[in-house]
DRENDO-1510 file (C-alpha; in Angstrom, 1 decimal, always signed):
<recs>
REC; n; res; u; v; w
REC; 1; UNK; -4.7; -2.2; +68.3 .
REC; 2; UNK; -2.2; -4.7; +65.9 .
REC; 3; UNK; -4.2; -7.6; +64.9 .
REC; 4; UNK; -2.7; -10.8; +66.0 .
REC; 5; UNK; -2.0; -13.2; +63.2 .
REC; 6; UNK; -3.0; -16.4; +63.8 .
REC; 7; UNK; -1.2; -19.8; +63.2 .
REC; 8; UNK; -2.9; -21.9; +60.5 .
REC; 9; UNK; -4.2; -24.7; +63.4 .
REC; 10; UNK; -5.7; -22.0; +65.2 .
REC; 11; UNK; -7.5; -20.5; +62.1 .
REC; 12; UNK; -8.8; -24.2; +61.3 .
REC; 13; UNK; -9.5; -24.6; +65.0 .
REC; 14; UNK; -12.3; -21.3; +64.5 .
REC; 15; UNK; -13.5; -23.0; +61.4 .
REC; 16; UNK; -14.2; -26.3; +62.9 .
REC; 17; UNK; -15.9; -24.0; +66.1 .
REC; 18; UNK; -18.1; -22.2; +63.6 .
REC; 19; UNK; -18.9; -25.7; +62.0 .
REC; 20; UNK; -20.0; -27.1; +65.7 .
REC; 21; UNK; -21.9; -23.0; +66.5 .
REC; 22; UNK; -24.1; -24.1; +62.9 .
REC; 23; UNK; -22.5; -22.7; +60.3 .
REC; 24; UNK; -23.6; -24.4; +57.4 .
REC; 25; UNK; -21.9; -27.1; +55.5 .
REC; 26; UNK; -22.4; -27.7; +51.6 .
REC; 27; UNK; -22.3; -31.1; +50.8 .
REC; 28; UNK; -23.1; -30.8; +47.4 .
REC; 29; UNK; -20.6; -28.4; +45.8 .
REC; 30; UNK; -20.9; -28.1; +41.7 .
REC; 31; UNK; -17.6; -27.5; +40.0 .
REC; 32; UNK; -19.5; -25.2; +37.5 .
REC; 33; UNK; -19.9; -22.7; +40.2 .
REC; 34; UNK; -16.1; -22.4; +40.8 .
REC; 35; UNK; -15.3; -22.8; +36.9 .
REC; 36; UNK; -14.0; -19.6; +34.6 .
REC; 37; UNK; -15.9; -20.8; +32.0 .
REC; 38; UNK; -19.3; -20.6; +34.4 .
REC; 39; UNK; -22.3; -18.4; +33.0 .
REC; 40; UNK; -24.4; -17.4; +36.1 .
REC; 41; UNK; -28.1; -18.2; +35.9 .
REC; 42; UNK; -27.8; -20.7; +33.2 .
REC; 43; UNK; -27.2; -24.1; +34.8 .
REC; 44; UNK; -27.5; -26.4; +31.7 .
REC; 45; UNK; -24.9; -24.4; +29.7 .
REC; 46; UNK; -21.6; -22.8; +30.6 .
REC; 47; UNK; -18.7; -20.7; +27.7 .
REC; 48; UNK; -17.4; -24.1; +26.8 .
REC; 49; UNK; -20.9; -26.0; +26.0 .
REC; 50; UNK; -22.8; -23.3; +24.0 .
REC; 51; UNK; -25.0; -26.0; +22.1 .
REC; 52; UNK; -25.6; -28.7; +23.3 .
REC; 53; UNK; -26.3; -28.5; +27.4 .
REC; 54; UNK; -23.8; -29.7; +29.7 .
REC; 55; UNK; -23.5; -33.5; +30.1 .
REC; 56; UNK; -25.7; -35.3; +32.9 .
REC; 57; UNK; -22.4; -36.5; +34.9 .
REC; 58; UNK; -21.6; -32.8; +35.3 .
REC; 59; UNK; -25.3; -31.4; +36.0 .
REC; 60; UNK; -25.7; -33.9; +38.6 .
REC; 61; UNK; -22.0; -33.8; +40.0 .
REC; 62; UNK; -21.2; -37.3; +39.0 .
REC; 63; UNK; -17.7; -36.7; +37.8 .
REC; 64; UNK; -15.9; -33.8; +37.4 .
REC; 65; UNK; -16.4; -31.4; +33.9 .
REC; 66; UNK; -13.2; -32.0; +31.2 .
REC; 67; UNK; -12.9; -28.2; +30.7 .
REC; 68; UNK; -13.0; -27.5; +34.3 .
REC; 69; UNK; -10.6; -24.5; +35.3 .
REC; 70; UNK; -10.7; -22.7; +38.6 .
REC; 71; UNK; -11.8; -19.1; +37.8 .
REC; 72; UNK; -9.9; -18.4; +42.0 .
REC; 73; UNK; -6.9; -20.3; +40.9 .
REC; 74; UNK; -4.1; -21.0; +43.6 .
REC; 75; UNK; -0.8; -21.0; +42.5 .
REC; 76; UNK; +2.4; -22.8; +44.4 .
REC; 77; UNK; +6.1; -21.5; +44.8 .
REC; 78; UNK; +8.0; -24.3; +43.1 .
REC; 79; UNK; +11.5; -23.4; +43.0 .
REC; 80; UNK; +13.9; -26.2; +43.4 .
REC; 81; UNK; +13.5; -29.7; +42.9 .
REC; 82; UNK; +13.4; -30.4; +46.1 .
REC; 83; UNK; +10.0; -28.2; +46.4 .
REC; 84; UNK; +8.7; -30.0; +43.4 .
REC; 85; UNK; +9.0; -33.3; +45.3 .
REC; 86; UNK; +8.0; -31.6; +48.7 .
REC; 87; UNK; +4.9; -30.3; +46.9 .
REC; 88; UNK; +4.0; -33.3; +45.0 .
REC; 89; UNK; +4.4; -35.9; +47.7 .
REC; 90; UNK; +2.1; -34.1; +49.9 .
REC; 91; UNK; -0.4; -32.9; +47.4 .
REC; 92; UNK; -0.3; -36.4; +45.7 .
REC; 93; UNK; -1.2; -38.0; +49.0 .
REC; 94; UNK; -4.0; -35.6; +49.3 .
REC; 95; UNK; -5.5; -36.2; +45.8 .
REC; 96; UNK; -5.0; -40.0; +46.0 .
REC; 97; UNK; -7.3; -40.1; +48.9 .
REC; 98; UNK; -9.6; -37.3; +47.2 .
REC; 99; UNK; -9.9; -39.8; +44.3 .
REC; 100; UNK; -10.1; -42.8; +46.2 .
REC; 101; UNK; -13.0; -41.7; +48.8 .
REC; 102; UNK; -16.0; -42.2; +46.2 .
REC; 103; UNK; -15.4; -45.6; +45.9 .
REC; 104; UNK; -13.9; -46.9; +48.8 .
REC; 105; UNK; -15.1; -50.5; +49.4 .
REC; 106; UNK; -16.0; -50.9; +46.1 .
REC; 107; UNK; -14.7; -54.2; +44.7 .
REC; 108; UNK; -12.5; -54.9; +41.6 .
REC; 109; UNK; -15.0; -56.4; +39.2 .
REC; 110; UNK; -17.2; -52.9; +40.1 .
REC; 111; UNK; -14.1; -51.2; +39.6 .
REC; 112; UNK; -13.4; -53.2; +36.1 .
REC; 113; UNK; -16.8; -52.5; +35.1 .
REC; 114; UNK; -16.8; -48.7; +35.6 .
REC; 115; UNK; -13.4; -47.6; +35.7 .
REC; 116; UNK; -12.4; -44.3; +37.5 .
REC; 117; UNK; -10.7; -42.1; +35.1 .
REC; 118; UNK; -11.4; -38.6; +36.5 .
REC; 119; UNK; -12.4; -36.9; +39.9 .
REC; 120; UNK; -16.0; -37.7; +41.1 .
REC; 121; UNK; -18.2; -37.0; +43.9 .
REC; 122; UNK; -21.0; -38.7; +46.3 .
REC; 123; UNK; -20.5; -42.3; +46.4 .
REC; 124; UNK; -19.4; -44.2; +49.5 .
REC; 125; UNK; -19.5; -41.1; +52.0 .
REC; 126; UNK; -21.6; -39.1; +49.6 .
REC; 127; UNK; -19.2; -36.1; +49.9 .
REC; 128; UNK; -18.6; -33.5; +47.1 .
REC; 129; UNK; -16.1; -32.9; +45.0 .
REC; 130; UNK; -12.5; -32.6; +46.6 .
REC; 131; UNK; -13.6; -34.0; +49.9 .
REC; 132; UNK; -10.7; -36.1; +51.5 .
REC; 133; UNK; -10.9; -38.2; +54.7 .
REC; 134; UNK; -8.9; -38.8; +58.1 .
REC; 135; UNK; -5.8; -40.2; +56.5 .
REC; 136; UNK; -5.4; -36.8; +55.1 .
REC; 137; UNK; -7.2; -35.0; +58.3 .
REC; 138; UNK; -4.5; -36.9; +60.6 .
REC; 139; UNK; -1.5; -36.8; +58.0 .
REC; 140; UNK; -1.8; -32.8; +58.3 .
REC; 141; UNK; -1.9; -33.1; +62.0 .
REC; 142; UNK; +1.3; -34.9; +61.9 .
REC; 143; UNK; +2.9; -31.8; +59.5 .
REC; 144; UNK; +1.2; -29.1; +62.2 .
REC; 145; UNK; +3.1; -30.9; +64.9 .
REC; 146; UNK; +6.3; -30.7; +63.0 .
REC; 147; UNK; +6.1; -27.2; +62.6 .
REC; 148; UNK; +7.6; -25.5; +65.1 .
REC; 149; UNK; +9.4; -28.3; +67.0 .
REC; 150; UNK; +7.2; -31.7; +67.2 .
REC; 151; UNK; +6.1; -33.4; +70.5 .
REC; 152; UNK; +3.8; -36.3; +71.0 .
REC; 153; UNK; +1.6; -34.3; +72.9 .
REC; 154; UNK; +1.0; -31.4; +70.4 .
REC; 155; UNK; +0.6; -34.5; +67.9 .
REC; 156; UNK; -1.9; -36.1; +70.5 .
REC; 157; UNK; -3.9; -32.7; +70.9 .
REC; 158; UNK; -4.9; -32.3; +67.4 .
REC; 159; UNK; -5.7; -36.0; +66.9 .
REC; 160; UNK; -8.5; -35.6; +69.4 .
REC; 161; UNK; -9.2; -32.1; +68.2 .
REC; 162; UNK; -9.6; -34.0; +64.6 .
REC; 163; UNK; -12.2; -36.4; +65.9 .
REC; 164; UNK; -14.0; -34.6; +68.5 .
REC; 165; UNK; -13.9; -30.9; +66.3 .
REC; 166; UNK; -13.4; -31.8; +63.0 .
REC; 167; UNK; -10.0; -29.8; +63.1 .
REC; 168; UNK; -8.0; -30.5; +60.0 .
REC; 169; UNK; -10.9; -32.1; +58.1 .
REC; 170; UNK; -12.6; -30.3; +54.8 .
REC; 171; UNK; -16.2; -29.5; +56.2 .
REC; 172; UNK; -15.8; -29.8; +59.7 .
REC; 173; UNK; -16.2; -32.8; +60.4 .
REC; 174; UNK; -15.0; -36.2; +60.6 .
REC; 175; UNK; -16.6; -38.6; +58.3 .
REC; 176; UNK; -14.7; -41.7; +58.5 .
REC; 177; UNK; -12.6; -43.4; +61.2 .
REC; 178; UNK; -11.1; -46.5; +61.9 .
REC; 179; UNK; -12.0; -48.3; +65.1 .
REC; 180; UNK; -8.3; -48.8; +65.9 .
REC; 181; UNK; -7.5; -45.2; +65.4 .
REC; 182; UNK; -10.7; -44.2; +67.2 .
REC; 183; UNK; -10.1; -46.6; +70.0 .
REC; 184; UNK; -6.6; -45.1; +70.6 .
REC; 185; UNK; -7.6; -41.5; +70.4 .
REC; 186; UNK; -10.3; -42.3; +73.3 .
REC; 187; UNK; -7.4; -43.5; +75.3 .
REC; 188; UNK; -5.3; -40.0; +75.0 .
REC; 189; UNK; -8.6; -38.6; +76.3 .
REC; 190; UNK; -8.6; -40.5; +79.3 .
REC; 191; UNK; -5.1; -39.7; +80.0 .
REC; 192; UNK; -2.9; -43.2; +78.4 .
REC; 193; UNK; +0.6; -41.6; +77.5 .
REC; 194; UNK; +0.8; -41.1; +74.0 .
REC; 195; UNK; +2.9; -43.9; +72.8 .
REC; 196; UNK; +0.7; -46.5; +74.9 .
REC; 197; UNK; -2.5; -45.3; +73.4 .
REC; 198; UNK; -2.3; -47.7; +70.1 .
REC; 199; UNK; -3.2; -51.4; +70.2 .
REC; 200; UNK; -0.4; -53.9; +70.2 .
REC; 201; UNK; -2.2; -56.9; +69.2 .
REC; 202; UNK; -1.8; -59.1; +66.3 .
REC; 203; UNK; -5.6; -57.7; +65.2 .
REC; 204; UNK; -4.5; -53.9; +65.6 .
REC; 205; UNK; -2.5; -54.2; +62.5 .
REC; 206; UNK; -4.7; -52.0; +60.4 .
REC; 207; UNK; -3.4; -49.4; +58.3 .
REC; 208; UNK; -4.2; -46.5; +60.2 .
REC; 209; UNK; -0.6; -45.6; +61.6 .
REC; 210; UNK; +1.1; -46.2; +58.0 .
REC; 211; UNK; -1.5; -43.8; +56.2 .
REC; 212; UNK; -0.3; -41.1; +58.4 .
REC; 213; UNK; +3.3; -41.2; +58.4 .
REC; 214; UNK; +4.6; -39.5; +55.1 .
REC; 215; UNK; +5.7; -36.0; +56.9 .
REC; 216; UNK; +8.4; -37.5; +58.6 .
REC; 217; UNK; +10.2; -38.8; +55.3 .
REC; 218; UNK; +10.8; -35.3; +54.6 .
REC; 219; UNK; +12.6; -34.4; +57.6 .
REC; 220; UNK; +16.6; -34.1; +57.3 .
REC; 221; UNK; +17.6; -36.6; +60.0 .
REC; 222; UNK; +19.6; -39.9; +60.2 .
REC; 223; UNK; +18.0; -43.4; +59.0 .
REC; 224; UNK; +18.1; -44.3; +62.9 .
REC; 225; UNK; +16.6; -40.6; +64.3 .
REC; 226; UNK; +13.6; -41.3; +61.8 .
REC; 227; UNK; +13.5; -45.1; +62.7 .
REC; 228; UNK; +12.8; -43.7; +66.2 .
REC; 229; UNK; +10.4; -41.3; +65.1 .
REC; 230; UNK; +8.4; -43.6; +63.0 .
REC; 231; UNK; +8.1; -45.8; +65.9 .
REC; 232; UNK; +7.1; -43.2; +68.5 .
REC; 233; UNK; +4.4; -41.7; +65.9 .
REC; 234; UNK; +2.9; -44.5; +65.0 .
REC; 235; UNK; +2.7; -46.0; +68.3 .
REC; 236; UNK; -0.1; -43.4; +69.4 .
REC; 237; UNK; -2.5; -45.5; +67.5 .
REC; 238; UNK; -1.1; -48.9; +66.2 .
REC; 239; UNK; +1.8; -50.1; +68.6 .
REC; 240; UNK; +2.7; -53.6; +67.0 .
REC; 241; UNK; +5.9; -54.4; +65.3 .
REC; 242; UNK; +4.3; -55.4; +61.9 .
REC; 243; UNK; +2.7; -52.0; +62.0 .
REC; 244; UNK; +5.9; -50.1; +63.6 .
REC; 245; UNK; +8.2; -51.8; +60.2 .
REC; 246; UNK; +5.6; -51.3; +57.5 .
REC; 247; UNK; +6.0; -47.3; +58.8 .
REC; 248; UNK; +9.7; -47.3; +58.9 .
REC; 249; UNK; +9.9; -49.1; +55.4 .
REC; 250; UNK; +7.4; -47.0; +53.7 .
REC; 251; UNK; +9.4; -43.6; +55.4 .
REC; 252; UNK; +12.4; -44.8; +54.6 .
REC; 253; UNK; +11.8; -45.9; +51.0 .
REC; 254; UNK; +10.0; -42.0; +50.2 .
REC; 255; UNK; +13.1; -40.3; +52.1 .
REC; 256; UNK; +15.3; -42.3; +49.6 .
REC; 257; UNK; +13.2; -40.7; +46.7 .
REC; 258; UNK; +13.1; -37.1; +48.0 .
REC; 259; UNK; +16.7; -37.4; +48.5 .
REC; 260; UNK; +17.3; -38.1; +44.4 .
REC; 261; UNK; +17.7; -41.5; +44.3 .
REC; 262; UNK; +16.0; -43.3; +41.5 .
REC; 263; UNK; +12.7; -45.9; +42.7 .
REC; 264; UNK; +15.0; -48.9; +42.2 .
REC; 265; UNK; +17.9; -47.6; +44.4 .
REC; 266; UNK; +15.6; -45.9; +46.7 .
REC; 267; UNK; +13.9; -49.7; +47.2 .
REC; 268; UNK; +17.4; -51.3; +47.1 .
REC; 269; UNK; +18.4; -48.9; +50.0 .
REC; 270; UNK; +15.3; -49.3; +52.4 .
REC; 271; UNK; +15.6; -53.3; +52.0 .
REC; 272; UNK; +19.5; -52.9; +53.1 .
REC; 273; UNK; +18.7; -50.3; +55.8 .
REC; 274; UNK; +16.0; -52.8; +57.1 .
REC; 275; UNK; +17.8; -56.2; +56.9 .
REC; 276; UNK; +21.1; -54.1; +58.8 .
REC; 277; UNK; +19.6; -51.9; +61.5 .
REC; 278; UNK; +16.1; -53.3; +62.2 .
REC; 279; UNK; +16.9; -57.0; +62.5 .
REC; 280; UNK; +17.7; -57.4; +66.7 .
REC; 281; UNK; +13.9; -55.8; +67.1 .
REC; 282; UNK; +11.9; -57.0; +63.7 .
REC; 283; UNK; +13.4; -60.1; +62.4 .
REC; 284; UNK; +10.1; -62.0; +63.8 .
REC; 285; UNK; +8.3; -60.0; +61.3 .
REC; 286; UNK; +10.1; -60.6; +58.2 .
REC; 287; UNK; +8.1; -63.5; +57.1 .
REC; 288; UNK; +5.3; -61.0; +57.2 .
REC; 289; UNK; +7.1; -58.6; +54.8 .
REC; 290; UNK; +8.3; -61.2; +52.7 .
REC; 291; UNK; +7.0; -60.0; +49.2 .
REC; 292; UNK; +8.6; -56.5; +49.7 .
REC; 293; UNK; +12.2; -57.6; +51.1 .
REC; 294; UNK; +12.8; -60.3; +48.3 .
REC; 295; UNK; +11.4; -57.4; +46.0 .
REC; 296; UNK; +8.9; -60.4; +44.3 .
REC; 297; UNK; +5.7; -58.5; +44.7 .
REC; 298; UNK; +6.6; -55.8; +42.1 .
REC; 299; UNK; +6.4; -58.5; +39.7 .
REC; 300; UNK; +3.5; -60.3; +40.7 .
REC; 301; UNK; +0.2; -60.0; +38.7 .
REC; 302; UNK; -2.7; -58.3; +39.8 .
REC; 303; UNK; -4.7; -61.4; +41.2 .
REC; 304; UNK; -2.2; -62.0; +43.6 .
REC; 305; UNK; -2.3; -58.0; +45.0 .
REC; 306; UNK; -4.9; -57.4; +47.8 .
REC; 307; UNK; -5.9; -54.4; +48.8 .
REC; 308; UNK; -7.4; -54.6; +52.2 .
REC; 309; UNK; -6.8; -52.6; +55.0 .
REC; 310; UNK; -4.5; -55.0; +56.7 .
REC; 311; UNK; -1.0; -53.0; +56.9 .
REC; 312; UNK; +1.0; -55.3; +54.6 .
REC; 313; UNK; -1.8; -56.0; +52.4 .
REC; 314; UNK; -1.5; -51.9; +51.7 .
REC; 315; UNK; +2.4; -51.9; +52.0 .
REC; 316; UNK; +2.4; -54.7; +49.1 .
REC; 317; UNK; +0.4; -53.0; +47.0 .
REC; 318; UNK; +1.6; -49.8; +46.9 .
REC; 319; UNK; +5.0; -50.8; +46.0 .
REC; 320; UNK; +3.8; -52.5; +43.3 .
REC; 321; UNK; +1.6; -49.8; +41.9 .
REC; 322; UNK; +5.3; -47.5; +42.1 .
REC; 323; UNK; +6.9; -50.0; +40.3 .
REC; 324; UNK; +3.9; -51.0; +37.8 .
REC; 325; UNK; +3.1; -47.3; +36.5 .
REC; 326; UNK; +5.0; -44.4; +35.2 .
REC; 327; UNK; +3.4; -41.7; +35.9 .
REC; 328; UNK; +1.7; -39.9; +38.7 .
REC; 329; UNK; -2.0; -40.2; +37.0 .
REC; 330; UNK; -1.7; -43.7; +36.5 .
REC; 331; UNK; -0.4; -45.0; +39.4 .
REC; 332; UNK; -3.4; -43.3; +41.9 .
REC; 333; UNK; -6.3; -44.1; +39.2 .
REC; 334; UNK; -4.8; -47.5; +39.0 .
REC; 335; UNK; -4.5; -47.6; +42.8 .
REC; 336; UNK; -8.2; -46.7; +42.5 .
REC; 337; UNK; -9.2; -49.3; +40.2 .
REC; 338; UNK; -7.9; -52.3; +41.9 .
REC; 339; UNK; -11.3; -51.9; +44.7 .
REC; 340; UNK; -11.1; -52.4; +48.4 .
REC; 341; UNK; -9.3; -49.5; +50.7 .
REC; 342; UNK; -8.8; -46.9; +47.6 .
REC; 343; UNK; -8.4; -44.0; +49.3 .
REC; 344; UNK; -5.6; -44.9; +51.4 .
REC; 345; UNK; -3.7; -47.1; +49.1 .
REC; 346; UNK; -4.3; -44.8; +46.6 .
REC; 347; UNK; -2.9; -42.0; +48.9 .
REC; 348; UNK; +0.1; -43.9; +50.0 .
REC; 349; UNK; +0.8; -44.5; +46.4 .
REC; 350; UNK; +0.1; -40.6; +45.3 .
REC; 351; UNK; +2.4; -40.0; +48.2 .
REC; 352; UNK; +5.4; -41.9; +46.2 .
REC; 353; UNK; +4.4; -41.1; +42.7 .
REC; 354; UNK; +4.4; -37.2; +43.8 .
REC; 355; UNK; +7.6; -37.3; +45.2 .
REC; 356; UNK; +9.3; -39.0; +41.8 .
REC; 357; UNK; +7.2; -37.5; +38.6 .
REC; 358; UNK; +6.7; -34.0; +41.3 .
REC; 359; UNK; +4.3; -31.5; +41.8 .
REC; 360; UNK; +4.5; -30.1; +38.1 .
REC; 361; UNK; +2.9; -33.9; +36.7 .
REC; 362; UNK; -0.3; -33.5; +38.6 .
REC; 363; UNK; -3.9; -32.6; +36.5 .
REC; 364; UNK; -3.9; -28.9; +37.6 .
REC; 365; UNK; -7.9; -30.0; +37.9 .
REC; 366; UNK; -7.1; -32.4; +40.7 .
REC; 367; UNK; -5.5; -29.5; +42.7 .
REC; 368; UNK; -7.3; -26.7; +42.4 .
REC; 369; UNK; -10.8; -29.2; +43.4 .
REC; 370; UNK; -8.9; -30.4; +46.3 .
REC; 371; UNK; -10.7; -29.2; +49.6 .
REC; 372; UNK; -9.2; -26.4; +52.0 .
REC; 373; UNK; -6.7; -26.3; +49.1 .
REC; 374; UNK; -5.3; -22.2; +50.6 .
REC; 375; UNK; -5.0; -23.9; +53.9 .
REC; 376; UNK; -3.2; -27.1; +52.5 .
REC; 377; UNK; -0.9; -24.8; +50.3 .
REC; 378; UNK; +0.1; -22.4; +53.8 .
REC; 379; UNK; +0.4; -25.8; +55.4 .
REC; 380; UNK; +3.1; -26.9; +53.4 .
REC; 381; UNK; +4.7; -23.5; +53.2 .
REC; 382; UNK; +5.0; -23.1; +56.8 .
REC; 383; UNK; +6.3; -26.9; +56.6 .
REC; 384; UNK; +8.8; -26.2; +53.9 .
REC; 385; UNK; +10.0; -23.1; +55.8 .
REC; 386; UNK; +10.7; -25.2; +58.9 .
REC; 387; UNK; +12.8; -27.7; +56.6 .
REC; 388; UNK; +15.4; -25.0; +55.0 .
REC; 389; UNK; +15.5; -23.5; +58.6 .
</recs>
């Protein structure tokens, strides 16, 4: 009998049904054990420290090892710029939040005084190395229902499926949640149509719709079709203007980017776009957005960037960390490093920064440690397939 092949949600789908039937989850997960320079049986010392044993931060898997190198190495299909941007916008999103999870909630004197300058592990969610949260968990879910032809529904299925199974999440399970998010995905349960399930008060303007929205950036349709979009998306979960325009601006500045334009004309671009074809439903909520229209808060100094989970608060400081660094490293550890929601401005920011410096400036160490990295790299495959197509 021909064995059927099985789409990538369904294969996650089993894994998240073997997670809930007991299959065993390693929290703790040593990069020494997946490193080529690994000696089995001898934890305190490995090909590349033959003297002196292995520092403490890597015995007890504090931060990740300098010399680390994946001895099951996955490589990518880069072949056009256009992939390296692709690949780099969605891995960089990924890695940002990997990066940031640690120390979420941490402030920025802790942050000042112990500085993140590699990957680590434990910490706020005390999850191993590579362990990303639900911005990634739901930002996949988002490129599954695009596969394929998208619908609201599909896209509604596998949000529940993420917080009831642990579908799309790295050990089967969802670890973090925002109450808005969590609030809205209860009402798809119950029935609500899709685009009434988010909040639409002035105190649902978290983040949670904005952290999720990068796929659709990537799709070749007009400024007006991926307005739309943006707006139906994020309305499953955070239905009120501010949120809706801190979506289409943060879309429509990355689609500028993967299209080729430089970060100064891809801002100048989203600010005309905005001002021209958003004004009859958003003008209220320009004061809001003030900062990012009249361009100031790229040059404001770092006292005066917060990094809370309010929507604009994360909108704000994520352009200026693009327009502050100048490199794809710096601009998520920096993201990192200024305290408060790290791993989603720091994901939002990796999002950007992969899409200018690409795929090809990312610490090959950050990738190969990211979680369910073979089912991230099919992911995008089958995502990049649908885009040529």
């Amino acid at each position: 009998m021909e064995q059927k092949i099985l789409t990538l949600a369904e294969k996650w789908e089993i894994d998240a049904q073997a997670y809930k039937d007991g299959a065993s989850v390693i929290t703790a997960s040593p990069q020494c054990e997946k490193c080529r320079y690994n000696i089995v049986g001898n934890v305190m010392k490995c090909k590349k420290y033959k003297i002196r044993h292995k520092p403490d931060y890597v015995l007890f898997c504090e931060k990740e090892c300098k010399y680390f190198e994946s001895k099951n190495r996955i490589e990518f299909d880069i072949y056009t710029d256009k992939d390296n941007s692709l690949y780099g916008g969605i891995l960089g999103f990924c890695i940002g939040d990997m990066i940031g999870v640690p120390v979420e909630f941490t402030s920025r004197v802790e942050r000042s005084i112990d500085p993140v300058k590699e990957l680590r592990a434990y910490g706020t969610y005390h999850q191993g190395f590579g362990v990303w949260s639900d911005d990634t968990s739901l930002m996949i879910a988002l490129i599954a229902s695009l596969i394929d032809g998208f619908s609201l529904e599909r896209l509604s299925n596998y949000f529940v499926k993420c917080y009831k199974e642990g579908m799309f999440t790295p050990e089967g399970v969802m670890f973090d949640i925002g109450n808005s998010t969590r609030i809205a995905i209860e009402n798809i349960i119950k029935g609500v149509l899709p685009t009434m399930c988010g909040g639409s008060t002035e105190n649902d303007n978290g983040n949670g719709s904005l952290m999720r929205i990068l796929p659709i950036a990537f799709l070749n349709i007009t400024n007006k079709d991926q307005k739309k979009m943006v707006e139906s998306v994020s309305s499953v979960t955070h239905r009120h203007k501010r949120s809706l325009l801190a979506g289409i601006i943060y879309v429509n500045f990355v689609s500028n980017l993967y299209k080729g334009c430089s970060k100064e004309k891809a801002y100048d671009r989203t600010i005309d776009f905005v001002k021209e074809e958003c004004k009859d439903e958003y003008m209220g909520e320009w004061q809001y957005f003030n900062r990012i229209l009249e361009k100031t808060i790229i040059n404001e100094k770092l006292d005066r960037v917060r990094t809370t989970g309010y929507v604009v608060d994360t909108l704000e400081a994520v352009f200026w960390l693009v327009f502050n660094e100048n490199t794809y490293e710096k601009t998520v550890l920096k993201a990192v490093n200024l305290g408060g929601d790290t791993d989603t401005i720091a994901a939002l920011a990796g999002g950007c920064a992969g899409v200018i410096y690409g795929f090809s400036s990312i610490n090959d160490r950050w990738i190969q440690n990211v979680a369910k990295l073979a089912e991230i790299k099919q992911l995008i495959d089958d995502f990049r397939a649908t885009l040529v197509n």
